[in-house]
TORMITI-955354 format. One record per residue (C-alpha): x, y, z. Coordinates in pm, whole numbers. Layout:
! residues N
<pt X="X" Y="Y" Z="Z"/>
...
This chain:
! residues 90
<pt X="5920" Y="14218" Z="10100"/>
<pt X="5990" Y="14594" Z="10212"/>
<pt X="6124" Y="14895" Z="10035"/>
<pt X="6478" Y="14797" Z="10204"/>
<pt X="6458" Y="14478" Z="10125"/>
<pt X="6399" Y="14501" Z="9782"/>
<pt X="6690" Y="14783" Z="9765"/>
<pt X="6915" Y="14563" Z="9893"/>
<pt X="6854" Y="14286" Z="9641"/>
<pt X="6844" Y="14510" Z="9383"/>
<pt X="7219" Y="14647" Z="9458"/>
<pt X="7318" Y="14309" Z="9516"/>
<pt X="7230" Y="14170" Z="9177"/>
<pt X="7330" Y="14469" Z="9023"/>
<pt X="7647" Y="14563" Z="9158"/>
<pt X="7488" Y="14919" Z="9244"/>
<pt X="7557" Y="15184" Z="9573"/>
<pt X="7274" Y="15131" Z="9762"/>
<pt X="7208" Y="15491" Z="9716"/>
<pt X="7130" Y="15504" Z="9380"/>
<pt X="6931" Y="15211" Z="9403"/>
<pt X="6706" Y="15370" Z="9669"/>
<pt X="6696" Y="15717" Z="9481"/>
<pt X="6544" Y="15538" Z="9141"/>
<pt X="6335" Y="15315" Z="9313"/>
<pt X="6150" Y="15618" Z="9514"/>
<pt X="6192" Y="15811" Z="9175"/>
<pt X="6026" Y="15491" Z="8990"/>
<pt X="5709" Y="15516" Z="9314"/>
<pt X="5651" Y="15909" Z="9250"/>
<pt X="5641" Y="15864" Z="8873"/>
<pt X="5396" Y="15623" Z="8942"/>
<pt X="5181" Y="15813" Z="9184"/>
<pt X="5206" Y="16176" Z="9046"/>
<pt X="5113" Y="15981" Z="8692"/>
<pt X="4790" Y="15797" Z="8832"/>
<pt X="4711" Y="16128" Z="9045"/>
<pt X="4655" Y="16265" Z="8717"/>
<pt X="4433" Y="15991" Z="8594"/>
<pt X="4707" Y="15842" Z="8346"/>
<pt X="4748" Y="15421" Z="8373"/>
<pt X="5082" Y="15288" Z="8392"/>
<pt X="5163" Y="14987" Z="8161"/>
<pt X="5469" Y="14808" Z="8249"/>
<pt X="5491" Y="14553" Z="7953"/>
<pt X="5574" Y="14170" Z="8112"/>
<pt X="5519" Y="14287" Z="8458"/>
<pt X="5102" Y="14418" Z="8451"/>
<pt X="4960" Y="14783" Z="8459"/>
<pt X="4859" Y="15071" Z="8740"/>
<pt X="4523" Y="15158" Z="8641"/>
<pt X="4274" Y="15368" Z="8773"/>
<pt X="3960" Y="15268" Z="8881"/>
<pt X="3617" Y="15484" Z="8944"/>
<pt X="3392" Y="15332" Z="9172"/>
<pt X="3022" Y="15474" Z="9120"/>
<pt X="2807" Y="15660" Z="9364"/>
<pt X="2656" Y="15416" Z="9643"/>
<pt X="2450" Y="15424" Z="9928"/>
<pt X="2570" Y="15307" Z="10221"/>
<pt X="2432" Y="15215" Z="10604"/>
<pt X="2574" Y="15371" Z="10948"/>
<pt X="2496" Y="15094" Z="11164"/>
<pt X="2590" Y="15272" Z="11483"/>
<pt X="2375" Y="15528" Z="11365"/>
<pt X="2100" Y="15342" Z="11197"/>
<pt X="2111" Y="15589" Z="10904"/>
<pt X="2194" Y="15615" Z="10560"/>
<pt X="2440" Y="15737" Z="10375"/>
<pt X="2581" Y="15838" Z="10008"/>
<pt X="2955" Y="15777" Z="9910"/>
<pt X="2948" Y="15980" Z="9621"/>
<pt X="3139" Y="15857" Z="9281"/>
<pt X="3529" Y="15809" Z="9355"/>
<pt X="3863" Y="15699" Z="9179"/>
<pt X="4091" Y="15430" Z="9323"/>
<pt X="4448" Y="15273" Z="9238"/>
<pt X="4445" Y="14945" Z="9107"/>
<pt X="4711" Y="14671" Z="9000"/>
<pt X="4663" Y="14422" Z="8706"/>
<pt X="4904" Y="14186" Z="8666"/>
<pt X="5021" Y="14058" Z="8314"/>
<pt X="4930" Y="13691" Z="8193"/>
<pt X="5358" Y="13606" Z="8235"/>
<pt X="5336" Y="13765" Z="8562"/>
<pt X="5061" Y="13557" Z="8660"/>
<pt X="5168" Y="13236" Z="8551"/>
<pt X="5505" Y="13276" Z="8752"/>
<pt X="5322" Y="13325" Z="9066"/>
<pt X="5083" Y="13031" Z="8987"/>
């Protein structure tokens, strides 16, 4: 499901101009990012959490290259669903 798509469903079950559906939905997406760009989770009770993740320093091969290599420690996004959000997709 796209951006649009879920828009449009949104504005149809709500009665809303698509317009304001699209502006708090890309509000709702920079909250989000700007929020986990500054290393705070996002728990979304019922639905599951936007946490952030560290991965630790690793070395790494260059196969082309035949060397090695070291990916130094990093952060990542990461979604966890919530146990009702699970069981609905299961």
């Amino acid at each position: 499901m796209t951006k649009a798509e879920i828009v449009n469903e949104i504005s149809r079950a709500t009665g809303l101009e698509k317009a304001a559906v699209l502006a708090t939905v890309e509000k709702f997406m920079e909250v989000v990012k700007d929020s986990m760009a500054n290393g705070q989770n996002v728990y979304l009770r019922g639905f599951g959490s936007f946490i952030v993740k560290t991965r630790k320093e690793k070395t790494a091969r260059n196969i082309s290259k035949n060397t090695t290599i070291k990916i130094p420690e990093h952060k990542i996004p990461a979604f966890k669903p919530s146990k009702v959000f699970l069981e609905e997709v299961k």
